[in-house]
Every structure is written in C-alpha cells, then in structure tokens.
N, C-alpha and C positions, 0 to 999 in steps of 0.2 A: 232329711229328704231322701228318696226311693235314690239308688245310683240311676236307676231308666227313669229319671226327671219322673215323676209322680209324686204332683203335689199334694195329693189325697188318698191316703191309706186306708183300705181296711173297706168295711163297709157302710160309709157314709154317704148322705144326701149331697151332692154336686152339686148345689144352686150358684146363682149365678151371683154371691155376692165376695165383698171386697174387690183389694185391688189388685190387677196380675205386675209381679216386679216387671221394671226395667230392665234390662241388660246393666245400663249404670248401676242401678242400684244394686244390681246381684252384686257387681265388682267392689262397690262402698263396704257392703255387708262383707266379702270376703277380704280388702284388706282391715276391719277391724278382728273377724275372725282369727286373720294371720297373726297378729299383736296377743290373742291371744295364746295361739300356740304359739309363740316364742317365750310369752312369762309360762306357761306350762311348761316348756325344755328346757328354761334357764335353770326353773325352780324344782326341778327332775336331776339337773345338772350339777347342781351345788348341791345337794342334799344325797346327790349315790343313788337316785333310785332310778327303774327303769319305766318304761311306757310303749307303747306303739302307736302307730296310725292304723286304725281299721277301716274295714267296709269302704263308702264311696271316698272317704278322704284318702286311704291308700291305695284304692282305684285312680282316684287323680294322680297320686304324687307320679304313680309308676306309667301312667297312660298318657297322662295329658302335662307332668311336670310341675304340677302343682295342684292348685281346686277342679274340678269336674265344671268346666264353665257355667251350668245354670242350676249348679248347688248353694246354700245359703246353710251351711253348719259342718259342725267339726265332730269325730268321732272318735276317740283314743282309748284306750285300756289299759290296767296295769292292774298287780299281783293286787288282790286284797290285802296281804303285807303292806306293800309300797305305798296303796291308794290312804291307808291308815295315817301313813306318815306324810303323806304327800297332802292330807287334810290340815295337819297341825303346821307345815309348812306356807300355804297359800295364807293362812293366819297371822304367822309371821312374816312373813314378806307383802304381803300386799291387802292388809287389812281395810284400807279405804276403797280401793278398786276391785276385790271380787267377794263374792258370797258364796259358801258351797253347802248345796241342798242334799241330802241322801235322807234317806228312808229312817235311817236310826235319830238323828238329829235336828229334824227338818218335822214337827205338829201338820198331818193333816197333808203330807206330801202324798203318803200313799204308791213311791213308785221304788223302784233299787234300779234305777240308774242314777248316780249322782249327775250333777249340774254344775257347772261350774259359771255363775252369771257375773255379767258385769255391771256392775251397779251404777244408776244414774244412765241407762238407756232403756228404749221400750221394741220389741220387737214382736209385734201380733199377729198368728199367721192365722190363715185357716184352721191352722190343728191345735194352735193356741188357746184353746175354748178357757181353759181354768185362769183363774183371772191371779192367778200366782208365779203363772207362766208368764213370766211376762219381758226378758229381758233378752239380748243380746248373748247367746250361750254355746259351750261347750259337752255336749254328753261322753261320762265318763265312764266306759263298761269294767265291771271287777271281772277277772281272770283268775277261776277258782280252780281248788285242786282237785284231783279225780282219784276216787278209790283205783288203785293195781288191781285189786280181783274184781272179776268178771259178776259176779253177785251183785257185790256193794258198791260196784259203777252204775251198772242199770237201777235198785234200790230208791239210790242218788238221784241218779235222772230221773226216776216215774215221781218220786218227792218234790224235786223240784218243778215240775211241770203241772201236778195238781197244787202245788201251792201258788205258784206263779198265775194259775188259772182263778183260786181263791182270789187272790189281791186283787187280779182284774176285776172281777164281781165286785169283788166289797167295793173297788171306787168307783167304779160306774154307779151305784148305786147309789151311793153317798154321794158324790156331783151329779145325780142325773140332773137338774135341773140346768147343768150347761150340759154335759154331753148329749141329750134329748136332740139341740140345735141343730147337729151333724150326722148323730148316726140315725138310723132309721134300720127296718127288717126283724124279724125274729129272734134271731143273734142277740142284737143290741135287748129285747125285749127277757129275754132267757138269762143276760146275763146280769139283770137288774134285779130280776126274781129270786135268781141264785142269791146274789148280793145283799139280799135283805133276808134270807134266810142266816145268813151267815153277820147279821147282825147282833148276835152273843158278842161279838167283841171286834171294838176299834178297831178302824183303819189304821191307827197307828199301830195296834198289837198285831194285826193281820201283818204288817211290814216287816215288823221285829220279827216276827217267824219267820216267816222269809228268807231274810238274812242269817238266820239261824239253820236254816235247813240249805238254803246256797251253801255255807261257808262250814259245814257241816266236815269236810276233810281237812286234817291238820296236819295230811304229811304235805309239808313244803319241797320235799324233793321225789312226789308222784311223780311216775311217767309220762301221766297225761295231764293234762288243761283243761277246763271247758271254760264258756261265756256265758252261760246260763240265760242272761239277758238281753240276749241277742236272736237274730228273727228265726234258728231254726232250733230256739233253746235248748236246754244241756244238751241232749244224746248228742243231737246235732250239730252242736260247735264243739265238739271233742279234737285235741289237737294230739299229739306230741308236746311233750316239755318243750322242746327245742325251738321246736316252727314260731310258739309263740313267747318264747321269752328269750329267745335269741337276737339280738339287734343290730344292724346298720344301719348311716345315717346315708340320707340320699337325698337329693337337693328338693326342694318344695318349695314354689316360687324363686324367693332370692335367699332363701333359708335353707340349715340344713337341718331334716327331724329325723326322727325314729321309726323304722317299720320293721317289720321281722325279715330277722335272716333270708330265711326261708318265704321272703314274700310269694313267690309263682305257686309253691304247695298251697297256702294259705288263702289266695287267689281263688282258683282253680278250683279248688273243693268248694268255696262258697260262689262262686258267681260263674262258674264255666269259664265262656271265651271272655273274659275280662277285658281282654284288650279290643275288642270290636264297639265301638261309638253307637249309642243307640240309634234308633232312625229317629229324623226331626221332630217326629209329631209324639215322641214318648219323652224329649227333650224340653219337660214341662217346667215353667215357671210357678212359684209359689205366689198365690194368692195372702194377701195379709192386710189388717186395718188398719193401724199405726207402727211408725216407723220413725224413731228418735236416737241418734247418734250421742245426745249429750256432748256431757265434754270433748271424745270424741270425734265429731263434724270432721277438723280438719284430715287425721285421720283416714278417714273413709272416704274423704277429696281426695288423697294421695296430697296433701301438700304438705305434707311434717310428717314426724315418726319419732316417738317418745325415744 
C-alpha cells in the first residue's frame, strides 16, 4: 500500500466494489503482519544475515513508532547474498507456516519481488486480482550491487529498466483476463500488445532474465546499491553501500527491527518531508474481498502471541 494511503495504484478503474477495511481490521492485519516480521528478525538473527525496513514500513517505524496506521503490509530488503540464504532458512525453520515465492522458483509468478506468505490465510485486496495472490504477505525487495564506473552503472540501469518493462508486458498479457478487471486506458492496452509480441518465450523465462540482468554485478563490495524493484527503479534507488546495508535496531511497536543507519538520507531522498502525516482524505483505506486469519484469529484479536 501507497505511504499517502492509496489504495489503488497505477492506472486502474476505481469502481465501487469490495469492501473498505475497518480501522479494527487494519490493526488485526497489522498485528499478524508484526508476527511476521519478528520470525523474519529471528530468522535474519540466528542465521548472521542482514535486512531492513523500507518505504512506508520505515516511514512508520521512524514517524509514527511502528505501522503507518491505515497501512496493511510489510516491506524489507536485503542483499541478494543474504535473501539466497534467508530462502533455504524460512525452509528450515518454519516450513509449515510460511511459503516463499520469487520469480526463479515460483511457475507462472512472473514478478522479482519475492513473497514471503503465510499459509492457511486469505487476504484479497483490490490489487489482488491474480488468484495466486492470495495470502497474508510480506514483500521482500533484493538490494543489488552497482557497477563503480560511470558506464556500466547506467548500462545496468537502461538493462534493468527495459527488462523490468519486458516482464510487465509479458504478465499483463498472459493474465489479461484478470487484470482487464482493473486497469483500463491505453497504457493497460499498449502493454498487452507489447506482451504478446514478446510471446517467443515464457513468462517464466522473461523472469529468469530478469534476475539475470538485476543481479548482473558480482562485486559484493561496490560502492553503491540499488533496489531495482522498487518504484523509482535502479538509477533511481541508487544508494551508497553504507545507507543501505548499514543497520540499527529501533523500536517498532513492542519490537525491535532493522532499518538503515542512515535512515534520514534514505528517507529524504525517497519520500521528501517524510515526517509530515498525509492529510485525511489521502489516508486511504484498502478495499478487499475476502479476509481470513486462519489459525491465526486469535492473533489478530491481540489475545495470544505465539
């Protein structure tokens, strides 16, 4: 969900269905959210690796001291290295309670953000359209490395950004028959066309490039960073090493997680005045069909805690 509460990205048809959350409900959704970043910190924690809080989750922790009140998801990143190991970890440790989706392992997902869902819950929003989407989740941005010369950064970035543009096509095209539901306009129409042009080969092979051409720099001790998968893709999420793989822990609710050292740079550069509360009417609730806690319930009552 948008940090300025917008429950609807992009260029989609507004109609007037599902349901608008609760207030309660937003809170239910965010203490099972929170459960989950705590097995993500535990299992970051015992295994040595590292992670962050991004975007509106690190807007809350640092703004509001924990969630963005009418947010409903979690947002973290870590090193393609660490996400590697941090895969075969969530496997071992908690193989009945989570599943984790990426583009390389995952038939037919089509996307490079991984997932990290909780199994045996249903969570339907409006932007929920794919019917794979479907659970109580986590997105987990990879933090890729960036060519030192001035060249093979930009290269990098124009790469990344017409293949990232590729992927869109080819899924929108290959689901049009849900994303039809929501988007609407020229855009959506352009990029279906592209998409079936570029039907010489799978959506799953269009992914694997992807990640091939992301992850395309193997020095692990570049000077810079990027998020490639994040909304102002590579050029645009270029960091410093430091900013983002630098860490403090600082309270988050009744927890303590992970954000970069350097949160106020990292901040600043992506959102402005960070710290200024949107006005009411941008303070949008998400629209969504179904909504099941599973085993969970109590949970998201607040009246237990695993």
């Amino acid at each position: 969900m948008s940090i300025l509460g917008n429950a609807v990205k992009g260029n989609v048809n507004d109609r007037d269905n599902g349901n608008v959350l609760t207030t309660d409900q937003v809170k239910e959704i965010q203490r099972v959210l929170l459960m989950i970043l705590d097995d993500i910190d535990k299992i970051c924690r015992k295994h040595g690796l590292e992670y962050i809080l991004i975007g509106g989750t690190a807007i809350g922790c640092v703004r509001h001291g924990g969630f963005i009140p009418w947010d409903d998801d979690i947002d973290v990143a870590m090193t393609r290295k660490d996400y590697e190991r941090f895969r075969k970890a969530v496997c071992e440790e908690y193989p009945d309670k989570y599943r984790l989706t990426d583009a390389i392992r995952e038939n037919n997902y089509g996307k490079n953000i991984p997932k990290l869902r909780l199994k045996d819950t249903i969570y339907k929003t409006l932007l929920k359209i794919d019917p794979e989407d479907r659970e109580i989740t986590a997105d987990i941005f990879i933090i890729e490395n960036v060519e030192n010369n001035m060249f093979g950064k930009y290269l990098h970035g124009i790469l990344c950004l017409a293949m990232g543009y590729c992927l869109s096509c080819k899924r929108l095209a290959d689901k049009e028959n849900f994303f039809h539901e929501i988007y609407i306009g020229n855009d959506f129409k352009r990029k279906v066309f592209i998409g079936k042009i570029l039907g010489f080969a799978s959506l799953d092979k269009w992914a694997h490039w992807n990640e091939s051409v992301y992850s395309m720099c193997k020095n692990h001790n570049s000077k810079k960073v990027s998020v490639p998968t994040d909304r102002q893709h590579f050029l645009g999420e270029i960091f410093p090493r430091e900013i983002m793989c630098e860490t403090i822990d600082v309270k988050f609710e009744d927890k303590q997680f992970k954000i970069p050292r350097a949160y106020d740079q990292y901040l600043t550069k992506r959102y402005g005045d960070y710290m200024q509360v949107p006005s009411l009417e941008r303070q949008v609730l998400s629209k969504f069909s179904k909504l099941d806690f599973g085993p969970y319930k109590n949970i998201a009552m607040g009246k237990c805690t695993e």
